[in-house]
N, CA and C of each residue as an Amber inpcrd file, in Angstrom:
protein
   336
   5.4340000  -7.7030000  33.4830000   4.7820000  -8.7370000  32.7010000
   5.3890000  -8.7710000  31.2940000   5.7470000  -9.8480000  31.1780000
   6.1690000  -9.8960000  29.8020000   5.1820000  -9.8730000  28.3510000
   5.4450000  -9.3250000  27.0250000   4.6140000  -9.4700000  26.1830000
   5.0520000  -9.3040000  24.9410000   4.8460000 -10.6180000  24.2440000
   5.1250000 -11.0090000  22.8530000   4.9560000  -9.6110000  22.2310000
   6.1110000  -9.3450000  21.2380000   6.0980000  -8.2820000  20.4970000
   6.6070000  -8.7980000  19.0120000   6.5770000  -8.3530000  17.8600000
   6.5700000  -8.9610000  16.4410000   7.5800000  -7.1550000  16.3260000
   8.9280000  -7.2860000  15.4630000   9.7290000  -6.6270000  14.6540000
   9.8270000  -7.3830000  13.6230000   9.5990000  -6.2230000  12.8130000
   9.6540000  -6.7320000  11.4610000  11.2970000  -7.0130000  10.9480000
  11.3720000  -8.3050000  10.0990000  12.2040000  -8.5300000   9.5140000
  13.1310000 -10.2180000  10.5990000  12.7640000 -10.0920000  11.9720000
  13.2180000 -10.5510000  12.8800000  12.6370000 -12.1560000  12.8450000
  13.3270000 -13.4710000  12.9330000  13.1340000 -14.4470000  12.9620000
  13.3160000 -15.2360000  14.3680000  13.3050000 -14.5280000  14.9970000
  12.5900000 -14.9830000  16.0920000  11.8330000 -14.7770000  17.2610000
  10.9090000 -15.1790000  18.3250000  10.2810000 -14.2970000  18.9930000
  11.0820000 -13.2250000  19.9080000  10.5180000 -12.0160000  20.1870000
  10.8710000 -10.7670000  21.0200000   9.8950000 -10.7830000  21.7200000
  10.4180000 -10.5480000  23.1670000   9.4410000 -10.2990000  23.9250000
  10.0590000  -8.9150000  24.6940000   9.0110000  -8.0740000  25.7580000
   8.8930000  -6.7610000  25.8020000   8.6980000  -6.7750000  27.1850000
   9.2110000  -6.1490000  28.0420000   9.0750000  -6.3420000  29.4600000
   9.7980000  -5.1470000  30.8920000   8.9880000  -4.4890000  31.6890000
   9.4960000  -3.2790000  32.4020000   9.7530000  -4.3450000  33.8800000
  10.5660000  -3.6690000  34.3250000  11.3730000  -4.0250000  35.5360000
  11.5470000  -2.9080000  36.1850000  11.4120000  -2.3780000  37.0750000
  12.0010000  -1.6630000  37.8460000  12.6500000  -0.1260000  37.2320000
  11.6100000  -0.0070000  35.8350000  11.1650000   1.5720000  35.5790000
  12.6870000   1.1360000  34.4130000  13.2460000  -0.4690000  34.2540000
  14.0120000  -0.3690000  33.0140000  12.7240000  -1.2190000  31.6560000
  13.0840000  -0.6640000  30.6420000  12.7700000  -1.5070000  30.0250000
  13.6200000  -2.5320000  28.8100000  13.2080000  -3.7780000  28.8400000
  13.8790000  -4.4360000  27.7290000  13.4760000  -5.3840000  27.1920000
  14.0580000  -5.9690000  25.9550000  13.6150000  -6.8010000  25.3510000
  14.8460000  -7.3100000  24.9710000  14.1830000  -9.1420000  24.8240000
  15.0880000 -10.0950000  25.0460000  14.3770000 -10.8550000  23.7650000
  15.3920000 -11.6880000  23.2930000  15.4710000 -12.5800000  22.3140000
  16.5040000 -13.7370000  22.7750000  16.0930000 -15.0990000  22.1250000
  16.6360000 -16.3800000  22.2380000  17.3750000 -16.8940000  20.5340000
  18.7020000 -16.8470000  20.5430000  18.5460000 -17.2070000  19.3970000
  19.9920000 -18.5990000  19.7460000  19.7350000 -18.6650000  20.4140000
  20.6800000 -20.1250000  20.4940000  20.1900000 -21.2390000  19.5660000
  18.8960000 -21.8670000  18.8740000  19.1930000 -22.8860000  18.2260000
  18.9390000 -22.4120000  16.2520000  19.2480000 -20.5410000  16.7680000
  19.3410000 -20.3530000  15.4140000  20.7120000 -20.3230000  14.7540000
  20.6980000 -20.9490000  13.2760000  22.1760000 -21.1600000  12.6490000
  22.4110000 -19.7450000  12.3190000  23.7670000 -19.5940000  11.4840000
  24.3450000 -18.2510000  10.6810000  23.4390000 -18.3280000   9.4910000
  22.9620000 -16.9880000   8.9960000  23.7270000 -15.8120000  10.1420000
  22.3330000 -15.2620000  10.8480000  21.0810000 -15.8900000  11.3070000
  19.6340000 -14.7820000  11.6380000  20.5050000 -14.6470000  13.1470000
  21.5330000 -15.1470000  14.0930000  21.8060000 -14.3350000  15.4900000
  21.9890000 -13.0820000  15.3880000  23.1980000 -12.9280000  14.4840000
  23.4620000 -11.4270000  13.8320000  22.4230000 -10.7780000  13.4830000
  21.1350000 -11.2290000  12.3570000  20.0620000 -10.8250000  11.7710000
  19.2430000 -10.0510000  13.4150000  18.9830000 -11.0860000  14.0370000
  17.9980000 -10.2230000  15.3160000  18.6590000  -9.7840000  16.1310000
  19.9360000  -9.5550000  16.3850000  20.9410000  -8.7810000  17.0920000
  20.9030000  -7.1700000  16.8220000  20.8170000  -6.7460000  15.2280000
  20.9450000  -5.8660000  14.7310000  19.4460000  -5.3960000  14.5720000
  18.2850000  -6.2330000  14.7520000  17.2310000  -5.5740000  14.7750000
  16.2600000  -5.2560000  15.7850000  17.0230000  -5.8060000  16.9400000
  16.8130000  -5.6830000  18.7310000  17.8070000  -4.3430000  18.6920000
  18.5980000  -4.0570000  18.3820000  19.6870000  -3.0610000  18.7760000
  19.0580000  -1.6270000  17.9430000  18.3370000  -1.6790000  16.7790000
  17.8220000  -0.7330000  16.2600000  16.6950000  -0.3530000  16.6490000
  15.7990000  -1.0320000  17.5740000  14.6440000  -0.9750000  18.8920000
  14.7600000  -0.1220000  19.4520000  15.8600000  -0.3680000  20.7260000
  15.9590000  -0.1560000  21.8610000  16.5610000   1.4700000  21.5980000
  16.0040000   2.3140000  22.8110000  16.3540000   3.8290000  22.7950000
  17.5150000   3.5300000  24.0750000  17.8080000   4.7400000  24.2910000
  18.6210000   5.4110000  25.5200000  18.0800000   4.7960000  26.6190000
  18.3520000   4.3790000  27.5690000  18.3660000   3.8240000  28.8470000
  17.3850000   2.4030000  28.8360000  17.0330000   1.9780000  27.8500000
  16.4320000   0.6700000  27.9870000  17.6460000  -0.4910000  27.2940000
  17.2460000  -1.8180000  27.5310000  18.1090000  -2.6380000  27.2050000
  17.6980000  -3.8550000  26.2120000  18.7820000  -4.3600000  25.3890000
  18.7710000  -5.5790000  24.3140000  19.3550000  -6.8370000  25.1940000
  18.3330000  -7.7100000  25.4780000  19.0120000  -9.0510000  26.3350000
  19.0100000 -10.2720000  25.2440000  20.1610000 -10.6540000  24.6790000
  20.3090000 -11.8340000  23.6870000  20.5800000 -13.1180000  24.4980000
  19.6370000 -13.7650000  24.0220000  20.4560000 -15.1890000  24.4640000
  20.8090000 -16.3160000  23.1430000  22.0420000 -16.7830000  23.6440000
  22.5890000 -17.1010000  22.1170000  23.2690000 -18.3100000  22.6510000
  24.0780000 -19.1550000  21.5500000  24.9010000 -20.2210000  21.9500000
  26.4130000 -20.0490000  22.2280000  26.9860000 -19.0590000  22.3330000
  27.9130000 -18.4770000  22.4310000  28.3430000 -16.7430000  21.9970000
  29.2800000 -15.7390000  22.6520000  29.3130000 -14.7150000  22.4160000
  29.5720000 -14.6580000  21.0180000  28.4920000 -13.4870000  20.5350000
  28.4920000 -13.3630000  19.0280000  29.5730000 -11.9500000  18.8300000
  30.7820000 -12.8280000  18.2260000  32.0300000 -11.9120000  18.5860000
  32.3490000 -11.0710000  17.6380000  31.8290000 -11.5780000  16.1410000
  31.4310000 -10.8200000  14.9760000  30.6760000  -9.5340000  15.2220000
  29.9460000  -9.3820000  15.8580000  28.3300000  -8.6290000  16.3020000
  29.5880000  -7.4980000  16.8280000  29.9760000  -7.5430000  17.7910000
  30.4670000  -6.8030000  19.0080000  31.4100000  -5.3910000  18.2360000
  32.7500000  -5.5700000  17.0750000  33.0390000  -4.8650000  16.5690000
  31.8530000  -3.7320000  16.0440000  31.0610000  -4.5750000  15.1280000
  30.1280000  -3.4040000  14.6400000  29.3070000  -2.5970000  15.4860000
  28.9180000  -2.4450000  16.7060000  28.0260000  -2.2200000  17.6030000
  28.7750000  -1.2510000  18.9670000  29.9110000  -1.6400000  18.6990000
  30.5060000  -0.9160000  20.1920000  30.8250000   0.5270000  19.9150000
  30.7010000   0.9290000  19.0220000  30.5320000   2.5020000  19.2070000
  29.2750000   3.0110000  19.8590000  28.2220000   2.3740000  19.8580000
  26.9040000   3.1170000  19.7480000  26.8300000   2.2680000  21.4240000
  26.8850000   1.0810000  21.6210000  26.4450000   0.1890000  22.4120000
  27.1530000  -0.6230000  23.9110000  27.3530000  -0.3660000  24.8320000
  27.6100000  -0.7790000  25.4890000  27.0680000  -2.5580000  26.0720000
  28.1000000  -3.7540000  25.8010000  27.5090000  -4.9960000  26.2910000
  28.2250000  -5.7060000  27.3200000  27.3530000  -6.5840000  27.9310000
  27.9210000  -7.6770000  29.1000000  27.3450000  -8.8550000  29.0650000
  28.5940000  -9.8950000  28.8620000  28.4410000 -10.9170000  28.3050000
  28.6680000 -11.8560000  29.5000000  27.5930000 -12.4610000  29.8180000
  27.5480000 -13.3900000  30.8330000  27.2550000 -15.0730000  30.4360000
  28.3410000 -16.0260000  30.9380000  27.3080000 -17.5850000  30.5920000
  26.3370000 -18.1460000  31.4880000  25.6430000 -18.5220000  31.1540000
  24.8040000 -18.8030000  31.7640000  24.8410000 -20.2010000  32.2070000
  23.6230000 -21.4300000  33.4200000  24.3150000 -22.3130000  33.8500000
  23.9350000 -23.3280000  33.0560000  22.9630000 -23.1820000  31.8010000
  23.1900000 -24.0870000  31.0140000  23.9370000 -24.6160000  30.1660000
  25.1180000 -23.2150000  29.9120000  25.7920000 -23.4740000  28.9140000
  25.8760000 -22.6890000  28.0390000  24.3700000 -21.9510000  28.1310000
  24.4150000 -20.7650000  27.1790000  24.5480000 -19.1660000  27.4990000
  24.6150000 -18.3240000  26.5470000  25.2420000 -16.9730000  26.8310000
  24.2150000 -16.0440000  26.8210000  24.2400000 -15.0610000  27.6940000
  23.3550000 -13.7500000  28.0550000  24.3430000 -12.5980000  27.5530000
  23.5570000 -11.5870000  26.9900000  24.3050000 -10.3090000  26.3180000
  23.5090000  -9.5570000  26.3610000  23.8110000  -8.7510000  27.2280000
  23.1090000  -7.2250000  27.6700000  23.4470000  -6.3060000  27.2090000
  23.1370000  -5.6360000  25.9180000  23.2310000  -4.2900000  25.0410000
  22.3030000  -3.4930000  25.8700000  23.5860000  -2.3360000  25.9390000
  22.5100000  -0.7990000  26.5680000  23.1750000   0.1630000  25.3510000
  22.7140000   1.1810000  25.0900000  22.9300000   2.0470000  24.4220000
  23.6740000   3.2850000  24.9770000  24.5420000   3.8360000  24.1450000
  26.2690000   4.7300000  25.1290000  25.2510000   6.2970000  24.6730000
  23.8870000   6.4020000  23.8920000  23.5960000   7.6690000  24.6080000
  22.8650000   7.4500000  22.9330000  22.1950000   8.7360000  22.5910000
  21.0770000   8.7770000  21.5710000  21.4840000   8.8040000  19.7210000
  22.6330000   9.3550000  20.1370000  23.4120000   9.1470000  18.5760000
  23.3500000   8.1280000  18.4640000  23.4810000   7.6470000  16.9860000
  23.9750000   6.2030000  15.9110000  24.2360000   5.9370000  15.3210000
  25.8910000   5.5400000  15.3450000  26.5780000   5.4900000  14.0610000
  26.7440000   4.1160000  13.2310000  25.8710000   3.2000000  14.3750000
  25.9590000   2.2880000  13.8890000  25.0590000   1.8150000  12.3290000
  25.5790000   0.8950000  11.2720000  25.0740000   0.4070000  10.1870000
  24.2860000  -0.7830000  10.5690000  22.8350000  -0.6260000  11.0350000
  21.7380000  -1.7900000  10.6830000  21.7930000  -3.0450000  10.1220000
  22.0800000  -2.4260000   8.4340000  21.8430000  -3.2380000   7.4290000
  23.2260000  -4.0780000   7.4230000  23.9490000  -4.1000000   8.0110000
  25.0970000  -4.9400000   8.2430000  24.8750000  -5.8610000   8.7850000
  24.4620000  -6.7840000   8.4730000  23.8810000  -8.1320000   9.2510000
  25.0110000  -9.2810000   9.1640000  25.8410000  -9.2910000   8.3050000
  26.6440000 -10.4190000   8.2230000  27.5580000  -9.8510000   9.0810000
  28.4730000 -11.3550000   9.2750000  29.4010000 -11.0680000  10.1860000
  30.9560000 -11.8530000   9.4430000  30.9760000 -12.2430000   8.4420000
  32.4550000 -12.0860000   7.5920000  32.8780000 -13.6530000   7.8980000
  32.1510000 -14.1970000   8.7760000  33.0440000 -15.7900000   8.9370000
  33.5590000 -15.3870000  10.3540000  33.6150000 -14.5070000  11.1020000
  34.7550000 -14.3060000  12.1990000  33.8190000 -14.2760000  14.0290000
  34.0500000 -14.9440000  14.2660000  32.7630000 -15.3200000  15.5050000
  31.1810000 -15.5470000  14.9320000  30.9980000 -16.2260000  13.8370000
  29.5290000 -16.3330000  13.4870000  29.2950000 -17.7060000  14.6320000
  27.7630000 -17.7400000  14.2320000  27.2280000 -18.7540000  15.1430000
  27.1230000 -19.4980000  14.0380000  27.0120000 -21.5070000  14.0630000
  26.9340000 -21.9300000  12.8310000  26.2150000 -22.6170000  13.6690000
């Protein structure tokens, strides 16, 4: 069952949901401009522990995002048949070297 969840700082809804003993949470940020995709990318990714998952849906792969994140994060980037993109962040184990507060993404794959 799915269920509305509120992170702070995050501009748009998160929702919270177990499957099959995984858990994850998914966000929609396709008709958001630059930079809040990045903004709730980085605050879905600072959520999620070891074996649960970050499901983004966006208007295209946020290609900016991906450098900063792939040490810590394992993703799979699927399109979807509307047109839009699915991105499945799992986490590569309990360390984190990743920087949070890095929310921008430099001009280089932003969403506009």
């Amino acid at each position: 069952m799915k269920q509305e969840i509120t992170l702070e700082g995050a501009t748009v809804l998160f929702f919270k949901e177990e499957n099959d003993g995984i858990t994850s949470y998914t966000f929609d940020s396709s008709r958001c401009g630059h930079p809040e995709p990045m903004i709730n990318a980085m605050i879905g990714l600072q959520t999620i522990k070891d074996g649960e998952q970050l499901i983004m849906i966006n208007s295209k792969a946020p290609a900016g995002l991906f450098p900063k994140v792939e040490n810590d994060f394992n993703y799979e980037v699927s399109e979807l048949s509307n047109g839009l993109f699915q991105i499945i962040f799992t986490k590569k184990g309990d360390e984190s070297n990743t920087d949070f507060s890095d929310r921008g993404c430099g001009g280089t794959g932003c969403s506009h």
